[in-house]
N, C-alpha and C positions, 0 to 999 in steps of 0.2 A: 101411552107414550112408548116410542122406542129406546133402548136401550143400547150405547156404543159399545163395540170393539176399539180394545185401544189397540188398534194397529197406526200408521202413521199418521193421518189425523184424523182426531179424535175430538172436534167442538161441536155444537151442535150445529153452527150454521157457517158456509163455506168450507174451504179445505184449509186453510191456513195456518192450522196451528195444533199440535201435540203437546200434551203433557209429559214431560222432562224428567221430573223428579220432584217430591215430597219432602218437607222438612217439618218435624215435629209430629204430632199428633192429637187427637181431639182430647183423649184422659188415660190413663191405665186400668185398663182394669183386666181380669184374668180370663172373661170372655170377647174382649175386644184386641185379643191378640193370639195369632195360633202361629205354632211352632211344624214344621216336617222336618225331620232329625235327618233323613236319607239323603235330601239335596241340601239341607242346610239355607231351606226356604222359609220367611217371616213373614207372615201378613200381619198387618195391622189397621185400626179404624183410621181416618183421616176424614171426618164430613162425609159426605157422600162417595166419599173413594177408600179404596185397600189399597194400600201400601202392600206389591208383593218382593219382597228382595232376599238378594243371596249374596254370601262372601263364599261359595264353595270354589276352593282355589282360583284359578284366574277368571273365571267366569262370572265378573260379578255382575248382576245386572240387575234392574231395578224397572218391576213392569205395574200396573195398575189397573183396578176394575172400576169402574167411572160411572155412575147412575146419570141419569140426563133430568131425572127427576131432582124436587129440592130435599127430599126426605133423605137422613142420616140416616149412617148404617150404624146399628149400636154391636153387633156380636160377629165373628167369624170364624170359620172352621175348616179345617183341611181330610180330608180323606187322608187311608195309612197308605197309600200308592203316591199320594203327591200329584197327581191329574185333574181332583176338583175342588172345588172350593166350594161352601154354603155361605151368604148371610143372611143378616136381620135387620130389621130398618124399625124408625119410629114414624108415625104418621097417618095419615087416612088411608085406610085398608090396606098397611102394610104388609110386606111380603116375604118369605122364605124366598132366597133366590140362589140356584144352581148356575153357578160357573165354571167353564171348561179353563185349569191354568194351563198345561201341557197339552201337546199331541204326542204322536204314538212316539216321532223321533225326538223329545221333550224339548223340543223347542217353546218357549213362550205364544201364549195362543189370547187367552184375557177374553174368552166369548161368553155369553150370556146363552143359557142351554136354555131355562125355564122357571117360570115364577109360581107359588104355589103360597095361595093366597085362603087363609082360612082363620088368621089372627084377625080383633082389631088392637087399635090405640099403639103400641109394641110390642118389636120379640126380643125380648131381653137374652135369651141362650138358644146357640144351635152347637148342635155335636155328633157329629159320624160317631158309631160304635167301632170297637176297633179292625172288627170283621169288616168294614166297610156294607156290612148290608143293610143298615138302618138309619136315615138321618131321624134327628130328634129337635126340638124348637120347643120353646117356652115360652108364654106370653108375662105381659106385666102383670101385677094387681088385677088391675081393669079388664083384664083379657080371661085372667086365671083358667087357661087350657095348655097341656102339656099333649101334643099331636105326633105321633110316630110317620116317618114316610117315605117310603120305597123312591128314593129321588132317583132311580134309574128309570122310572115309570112317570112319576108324579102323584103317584095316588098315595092317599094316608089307611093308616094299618089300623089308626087308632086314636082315639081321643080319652082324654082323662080332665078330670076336674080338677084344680088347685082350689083350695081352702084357706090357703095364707100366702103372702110374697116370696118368693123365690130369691134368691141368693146367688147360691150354683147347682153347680150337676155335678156328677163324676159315674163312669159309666164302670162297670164289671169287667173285669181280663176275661170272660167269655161269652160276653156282649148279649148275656142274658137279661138283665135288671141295669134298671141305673138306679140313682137315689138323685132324690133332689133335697135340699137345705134350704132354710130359710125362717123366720118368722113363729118361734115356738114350732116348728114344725123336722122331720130328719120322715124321710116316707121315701121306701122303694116301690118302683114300677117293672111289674113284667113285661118284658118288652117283644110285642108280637115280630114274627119272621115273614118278608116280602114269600119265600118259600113256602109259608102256609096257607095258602092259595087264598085269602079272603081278599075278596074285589069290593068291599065295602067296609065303610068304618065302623069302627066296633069300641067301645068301650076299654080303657085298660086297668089289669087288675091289680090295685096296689097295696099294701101293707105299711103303717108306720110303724117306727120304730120303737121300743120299750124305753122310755126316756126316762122313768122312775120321779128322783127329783130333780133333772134337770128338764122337764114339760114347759116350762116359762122360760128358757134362754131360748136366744137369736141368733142360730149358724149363719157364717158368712162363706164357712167353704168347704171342701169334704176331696177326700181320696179313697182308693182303696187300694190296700197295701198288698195282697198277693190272691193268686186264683180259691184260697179257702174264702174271699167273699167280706174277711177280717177289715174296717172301714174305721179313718179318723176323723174328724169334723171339728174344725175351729168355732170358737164362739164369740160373740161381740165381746166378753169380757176379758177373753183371752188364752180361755182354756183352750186343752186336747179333749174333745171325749172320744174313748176308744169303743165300736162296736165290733162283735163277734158275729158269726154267720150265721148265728139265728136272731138277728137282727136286736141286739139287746145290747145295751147300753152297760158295758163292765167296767170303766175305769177312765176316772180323770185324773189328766197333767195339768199341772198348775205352778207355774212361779212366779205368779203376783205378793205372795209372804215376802218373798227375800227383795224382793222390789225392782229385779234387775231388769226385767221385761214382760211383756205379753206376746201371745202369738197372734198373728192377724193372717197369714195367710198358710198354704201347704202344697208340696209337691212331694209325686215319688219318683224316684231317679233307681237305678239299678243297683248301688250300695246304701242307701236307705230312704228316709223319710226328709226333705227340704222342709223347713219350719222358715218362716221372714216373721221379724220380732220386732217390738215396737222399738229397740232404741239402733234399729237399722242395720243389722246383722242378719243373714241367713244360716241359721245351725243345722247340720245335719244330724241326722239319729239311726241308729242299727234299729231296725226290726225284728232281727233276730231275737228269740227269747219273749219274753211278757212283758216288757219294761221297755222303755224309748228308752236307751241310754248314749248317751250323746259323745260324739265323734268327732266334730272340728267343727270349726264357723266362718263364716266369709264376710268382711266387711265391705264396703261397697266402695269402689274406686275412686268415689268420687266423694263431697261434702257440699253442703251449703256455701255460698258466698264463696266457691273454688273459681279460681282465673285458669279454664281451658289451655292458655298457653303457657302456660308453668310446667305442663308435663311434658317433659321430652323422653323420658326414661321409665321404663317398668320398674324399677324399683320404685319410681314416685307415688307410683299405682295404690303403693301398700303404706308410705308414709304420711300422717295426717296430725296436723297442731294436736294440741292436746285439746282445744276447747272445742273440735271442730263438733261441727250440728250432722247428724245425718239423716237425710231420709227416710223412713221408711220403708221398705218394700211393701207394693199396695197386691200384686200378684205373682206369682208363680206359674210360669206353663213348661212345662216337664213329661217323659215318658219314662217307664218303668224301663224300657230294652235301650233306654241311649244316653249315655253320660253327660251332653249339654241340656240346657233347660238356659231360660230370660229368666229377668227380674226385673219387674215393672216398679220403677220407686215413686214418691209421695211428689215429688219435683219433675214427673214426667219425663226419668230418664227411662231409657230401656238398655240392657245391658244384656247378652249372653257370655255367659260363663261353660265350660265342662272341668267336669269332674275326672279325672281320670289317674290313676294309678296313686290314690292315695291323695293327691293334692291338686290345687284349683288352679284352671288356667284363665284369661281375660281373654275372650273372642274376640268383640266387638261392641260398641257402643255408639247409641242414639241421643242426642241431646237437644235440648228444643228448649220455646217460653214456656212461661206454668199460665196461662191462661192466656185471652187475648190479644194477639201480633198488632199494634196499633197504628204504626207505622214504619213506612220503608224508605231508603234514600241511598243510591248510587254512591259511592265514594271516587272523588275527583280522580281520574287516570291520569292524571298528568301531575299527582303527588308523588313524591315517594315514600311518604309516612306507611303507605298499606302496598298490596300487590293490585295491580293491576283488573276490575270487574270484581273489587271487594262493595259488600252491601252490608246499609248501617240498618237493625230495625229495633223500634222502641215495643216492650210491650208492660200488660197490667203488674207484671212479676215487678215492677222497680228495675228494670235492668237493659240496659243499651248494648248490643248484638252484633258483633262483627263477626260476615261470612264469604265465603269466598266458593264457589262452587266448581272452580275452570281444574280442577284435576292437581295432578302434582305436575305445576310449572317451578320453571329454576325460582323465579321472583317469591314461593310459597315454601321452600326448602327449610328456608332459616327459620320459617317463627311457626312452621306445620307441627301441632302436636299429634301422638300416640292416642288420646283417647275420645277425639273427636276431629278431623280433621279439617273438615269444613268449617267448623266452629274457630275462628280465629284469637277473640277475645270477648270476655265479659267484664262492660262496666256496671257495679251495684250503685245505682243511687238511692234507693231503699235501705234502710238497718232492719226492718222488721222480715223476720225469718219466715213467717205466716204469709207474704206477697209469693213466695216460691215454693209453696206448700199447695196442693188440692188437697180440697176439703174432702174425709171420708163419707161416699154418699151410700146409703141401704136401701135407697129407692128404687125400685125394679120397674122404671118408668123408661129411664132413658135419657140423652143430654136434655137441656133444659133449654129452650130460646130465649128464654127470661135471663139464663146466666148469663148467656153471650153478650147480651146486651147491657148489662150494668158492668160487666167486666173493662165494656170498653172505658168507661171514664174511672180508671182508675191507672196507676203506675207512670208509665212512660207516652204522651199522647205523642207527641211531634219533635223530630229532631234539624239541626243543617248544619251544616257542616260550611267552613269559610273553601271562597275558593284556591287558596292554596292548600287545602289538608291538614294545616298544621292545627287548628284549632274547632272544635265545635259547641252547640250547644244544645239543651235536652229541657224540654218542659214538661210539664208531669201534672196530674189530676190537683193537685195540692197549690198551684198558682209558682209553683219555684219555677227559677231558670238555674243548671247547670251547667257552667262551663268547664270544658273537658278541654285539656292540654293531649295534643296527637302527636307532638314530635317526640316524645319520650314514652317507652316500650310499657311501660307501667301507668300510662295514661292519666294523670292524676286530675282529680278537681281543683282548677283554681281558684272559683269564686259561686257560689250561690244565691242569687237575688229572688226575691220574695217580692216580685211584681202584679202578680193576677189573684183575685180574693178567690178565683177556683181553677178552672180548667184553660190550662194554655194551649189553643189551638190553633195557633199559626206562626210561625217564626223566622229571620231572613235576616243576611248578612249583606251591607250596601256594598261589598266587593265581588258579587255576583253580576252585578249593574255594569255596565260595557261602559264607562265614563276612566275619562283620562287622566280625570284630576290627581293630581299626587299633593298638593297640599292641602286635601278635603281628608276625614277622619274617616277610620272605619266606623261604620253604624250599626247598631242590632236593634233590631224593631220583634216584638213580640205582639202579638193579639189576642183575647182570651174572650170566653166567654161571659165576662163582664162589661163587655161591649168596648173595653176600651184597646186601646194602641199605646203601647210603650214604648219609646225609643230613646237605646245608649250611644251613649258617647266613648270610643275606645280613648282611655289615656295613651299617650303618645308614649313608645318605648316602655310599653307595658303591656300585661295581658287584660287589666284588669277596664271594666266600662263601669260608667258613672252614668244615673240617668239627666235627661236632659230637657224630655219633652212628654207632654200627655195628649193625644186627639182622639176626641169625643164624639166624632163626627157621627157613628150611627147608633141606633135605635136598637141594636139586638147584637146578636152574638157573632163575630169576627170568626170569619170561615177563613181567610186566607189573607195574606201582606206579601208584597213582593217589591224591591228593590228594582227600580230602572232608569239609564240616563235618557234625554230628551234636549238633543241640543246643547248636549255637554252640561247638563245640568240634572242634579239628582232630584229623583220624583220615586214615591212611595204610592202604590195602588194597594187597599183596601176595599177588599169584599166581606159581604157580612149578606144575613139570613133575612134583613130587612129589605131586600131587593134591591138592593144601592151597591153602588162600585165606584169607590171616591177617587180622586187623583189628588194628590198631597206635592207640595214645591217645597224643596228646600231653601229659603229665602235668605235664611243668613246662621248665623253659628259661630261659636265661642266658647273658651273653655268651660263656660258654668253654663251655656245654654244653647238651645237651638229653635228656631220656627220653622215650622209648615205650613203655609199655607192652602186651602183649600182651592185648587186649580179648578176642579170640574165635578159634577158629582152625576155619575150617569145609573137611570134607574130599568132596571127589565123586570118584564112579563111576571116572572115566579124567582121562588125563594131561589137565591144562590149555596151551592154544595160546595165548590171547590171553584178554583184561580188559579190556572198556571200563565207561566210567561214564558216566551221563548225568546231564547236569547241571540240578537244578531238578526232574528224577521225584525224584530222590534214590532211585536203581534200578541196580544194575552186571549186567550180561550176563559170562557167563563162558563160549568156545567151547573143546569138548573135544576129543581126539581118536577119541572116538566121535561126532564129526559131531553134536553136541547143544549147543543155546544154553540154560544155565542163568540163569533170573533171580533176583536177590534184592535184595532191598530193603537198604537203607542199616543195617540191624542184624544183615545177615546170612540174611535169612528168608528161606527158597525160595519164592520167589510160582508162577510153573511153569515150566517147561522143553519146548522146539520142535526139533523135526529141522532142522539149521542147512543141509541140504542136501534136493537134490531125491533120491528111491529113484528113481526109472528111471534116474536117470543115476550116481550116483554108488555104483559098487559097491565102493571101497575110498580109500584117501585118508585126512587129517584135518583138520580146521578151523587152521588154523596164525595167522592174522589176522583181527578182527573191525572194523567199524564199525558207528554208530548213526546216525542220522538224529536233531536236535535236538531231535522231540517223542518218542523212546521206539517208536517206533511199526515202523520198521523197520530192519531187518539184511542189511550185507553180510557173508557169508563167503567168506573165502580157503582154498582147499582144496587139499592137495598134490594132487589128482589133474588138476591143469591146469584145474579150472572156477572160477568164482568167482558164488555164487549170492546172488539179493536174495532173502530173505524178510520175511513179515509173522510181526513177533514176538506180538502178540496169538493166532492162528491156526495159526501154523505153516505157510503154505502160500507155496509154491516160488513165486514170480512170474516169477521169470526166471533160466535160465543161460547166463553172458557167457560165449566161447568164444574161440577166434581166436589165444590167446597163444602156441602150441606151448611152452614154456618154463613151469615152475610161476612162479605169479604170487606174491610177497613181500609185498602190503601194497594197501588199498583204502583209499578214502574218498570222503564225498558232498560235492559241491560247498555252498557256504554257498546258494543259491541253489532247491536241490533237485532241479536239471536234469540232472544228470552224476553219475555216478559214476566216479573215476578210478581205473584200474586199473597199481599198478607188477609189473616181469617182474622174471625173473632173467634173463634174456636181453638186457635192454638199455632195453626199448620202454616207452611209457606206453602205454596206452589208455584213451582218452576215450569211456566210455557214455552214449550220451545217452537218459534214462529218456521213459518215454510221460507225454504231458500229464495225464491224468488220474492220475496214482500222483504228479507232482508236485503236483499243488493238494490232494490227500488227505496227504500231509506238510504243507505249506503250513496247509492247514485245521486239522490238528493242533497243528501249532507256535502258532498263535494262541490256540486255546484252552486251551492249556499256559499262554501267559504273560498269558492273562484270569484262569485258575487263581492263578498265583503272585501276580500283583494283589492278589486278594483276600484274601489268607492273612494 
């Protein structure tokens, strides 16, 4: 398989569309994020793509390396020149892969130089020496091969056995030995030179370390403090253990007595030693002398359960409730020659800090879900409760996501905070601190498809929002419904209903519905995986609904509800997994109750995934899992039906989420099999397939604007499409002559 350049488009099939921008990321960990201190460049994992970005003065840009394959990258690594980049993937004959970031006038380049393939199952660690003449790669357990290799060349210098799980690495200030950590295990490697002319692999020769009685603990990390070769190494339980240059184990730190902390991670920075400690603190330590003895500490800007738009001011940065919770920092990526270093925390923030002249400064900060993105949904442009191309997304964390991506517009001034800005606001529907936490993993495998996949039915499933903005609602793995009040800045819960025995997956507000009625009520209709259909009754001159109605009508689990009028009359379409697509009448209603009647119940070919409607064709798309977009018309008629996917690429899989573009015209689909393709619903023809997520993607949507298509993961991440100019003014053009149509009707 080939592999893209991300220059301007970058999908696998057509030219239509670029990746934009990244939000969030797959997990923390201290080999899935690399630091270049010189341009003040960050890569990080993201599914099958690196996030590479810069805040270095006004040049900030944000580019990407995109595999075409579905196999995740798990490690990444920068060269000390800042011109390549290495990673590591999980998956069937995974691969070491060299990429060119810069060219010679360091422009942004993102090219794929060459794969070098000699792991199986995964490579858990890769790492340039600091000379830049050696890359290094580590496989998992199952791999247990630690492989040197001349990546100006491609050929390997070396190979070595591993005997236990690996952990980390941390390589020598003269790029002689590294060590690796891990599993009752602390063992240096001499590490051969591309210089000393062997054109074949050769064995490498390595040494463990004198453990005494620490032989039975589990390092998770290691450094080495100056060119005497002098090395600390964390331990699952919390320790320091300090080695000397003849590789002997002299001396442990320990403050589990006093009870205040553990250490979990380590970096060294140019005025001493970075420790990140279990009650979410980073302490520094002088090196100097025989003793850590410690120097100041950095708490972390942020806290559990923190509302992003509370901070306008850097002194906020440092004030925190007295009960707050904090993360822990899960790594540390750091150089001995440069006072900034990140800090990867347990909540999936990423943060850079430097150090300089005695005290700590705040760079920059990343913020994202702690697991699973479940769902996404456009916020009404024609509210004024948010700005203008704000986006709502639910995920596993308990937690509802307001973002806004369009830069610093005036309408983003007022409510734009310092320490995330894209991040507009977080709502918690969750109280358990553990939904916003990842779990510490020692496994030296790799992410897990299995997590991805139970994470989705957890937290936040489906959101909507009414169509004036003032109000919305949020259902969640647990069967609740919460209603969020939007007209006030603090966004509060008005009411909680305990409708569905488990997962709420479908939800709709009857003022979406093009009907003229004004003395008809607003309705909330919910669907769940208990097959059934709930529908409230809004109290009049109040926020709060009452239910009113139960329909039973299908056999399996309620994929989607949608609100539409027909004749000036309110009608309710439910799709569900039992191949059925029912049409519901509103017949009559009263303050204690309401009927539906069953209008029509129309049956297709394969299971249904998803139901949109579009609003004003007066037309619903229904995606199956035979990969087919059925259309019909607001009575039910099959007008005709399009291959929801591209054949060259998609040889199994099914359509799991759909979305529309405002004139009818075209379609996104979400497809288990990791792609997510735009078609033309007239035609049927594949324009573009979006790639990069390594993780099956949950839920799409088109920007109000027509420029983006956002893409949420099960993995964590957002991805931001940005579509080609000409497929935007071709919606554009269509949306207008839609509502020159409805004009005149």
């Amino acid at each position: 398989m080939k592999y893209m350049v991300n220059i301007w488009f970058d999908s696998l099939v057509g030219n239509e569309a670029r990746l934009k921008n990244v939000v969030g990321r797959s997990g923390v960990t201290v080999n899935g994020i690399a630091l270049h201190h010189a341009s003040d460049t960050l890569l990080q994992v993201a599914g099958s793509s690196i996030i590479v970005s810069s805040a270095a003065g006004h040049n900030r840009f944000e580019g990407h390396l995109i595999s075409q394959t579905k196999q995740q990258f798990t490690c990444v690594a920068v060269t000390a020149c800042g011109r390549f980049a290495a990673t590591g993937e999980i998956g069937h004959q995974p691969a070491v892969r060299l990429w060119q970031l810069r060219d010679d006038q360091g422009n942004f380049v993102g090219r794929l130089v060459r794969s070098m393939q000699s792991h199986t199952v995964s490579i858990t660690i890769v790492r340039f020496t600091p000379d830049d003449s050696t890359l290094i790669s580590i496989g998992c357990q199952h791999d247990a091969q630690i492989i040197t290799w001349d990546w100006k060349t491609g050929h390997d210098l070396g190979i070595g056995k591993l005997m236990s799980p690996v952990n980390a690495m941390t390589v020598s200030f003269d790029s002689s030995m590294c060590v690796t950590v891990g599993s009752k295990s602390v063992k240096y490697w001499f590490l051969p030179l591309a210089s000393d002319g062997l054109n074949k692999r050769t064995g490498l020769t390595s040494r463990s370390a004198i453990l005494a009685d620490k032989r039975n603990v589990n390092f998770v990390d290691a450094t080495f403090c100056d060119s005497t070769n002098r090395m600390v190494a964390v331990t699952s339980s919390g320790e320091i253990l300090e080695f000397n240059g003849n590789k002997k184990y002299v001396k442990c730190y320990s403050w589990k007595e006093s009870g205040d902390f553990k250490a979990i991670c380590i970096a060294r920075i140019p005025e001493g030693l970075l420790v990140g400690c279990s009650d979410g603190l980073v302490r520094l330590f002088c090196l100097i002398g025989d003793d850590l003895d410690f120097l100041a500490d950095l708490a972390p800007p942020t806290h559990l359960f923190q509302d992003p738009s509370n901070v306008f001011e850097a002194q906020q940065l440092l004030n925190h409730p007295e009960d707050a919770i904090f993360p822990e920092p899960r790594c540390l990526v750091a150089s001995s020659s440069n006072p900034t270093f990140v800090v990867g925390y347990a909540d999936r923030s990423l943060i850079e800090f430097a150090r300089e002249n005695k005290s700590w400064s705040f760079r920059r900060a990343s913020l994202g879900h702690t697991g699973s993105v479940n769902c996404i949904e456009p916020f009404p442009s024609s509210s004024p409760c948010l700005p203008a191309g704000t986006l709502i997304t639910g995920g596993s964390d308990g937690t509802i996501r307001f973002w806004n991506f369009n830069g610093d517009t005036e309408d983003k001034k007022d409510i734009a905070n310092i320490l995330c800005p894209s991040l507009l606001k977080v709502v918690y529907l969750e109280e358990n601190p553990d939904l916003l936490l990842d779990k510490r993993n020692m496994e030296s495998v790799g992410p897990s498809n299995d997590d991805n996949q139970s994470a989705t039915s957890s937290g936040v499933l489906c959101t909507r929002v009414t169509h004036d903005g003032r109000m919305m609602i949020g259902g969640t793995a647990t069967g609740m419904l919460y209603l969020i009040d939007l007209s006030f800045s603090d966004t509060p819960i008005i009411d909680v209903i305990n409708a569905h025995d488990n997962d709420v997956t479908s939800i709709d507000f009857s003022d979406h519905a093009t009907t003229s009625s004004r003395d008809q009520p607003m309705f909330l209709a919910s669907g769940g995986r208990d097959r059934f259909v709930h529908v409230f009754r809004r109290i009049p001159y109040s926020s709060q609904f009452v239910h009113c109605a139960v329909l039973d009508g299908h056999q399996s689990a309620i994929k989607s509800i949608k609100f539409a009028s027909n004749n000036g009359q309110l009608h309710l379409y439910t799709a569900a997994t039992d191949r059925s697509l029912i049409i519901w009448k509103l017949s009559s209603f009263s303050e204690q109750h309401c009927e539906f009647t069953r209008v029509q119940q129309i049956s297709v070919p394969s299971s249904i995934g998803d139901m949109a409607f579009i609003k004003y064709v007066e037309m619903f798309v229904v995606g199956g899992h035979d990969r087919m977009l059925r259309q019909f018309d607001i009575n039910g008629k099959s007008i005709r039906e399009v291959k929801g996917t591209d054949d060259d690429v998609a040889h199994s899989g099914k359509i799991q989420k759909i979305a529309i573009d405002h004139s009818g015209s075209y379609a996104v689909s979400v497809c288990s099999d990791k792609y997510v393709y735009v078609t033309d619903l007239r035609t049927g023809v594949c324009l573009a397939v979006l790639c990069g997520f390594g993780a099956p993607p949950t839920d799409a949507t088109f920007s109000d604007d027509f420029k983006n298509v956002i893409v949420t993961t099960s993995n964590g991440a957002i991805f931001i499409w940005q579509l080609a100019k000409n497929l935007t003014e071709r919606m554009i053009s269509a949306q207008v002559r839609l509502m020159e149509e409805v004009t005149m009707r």
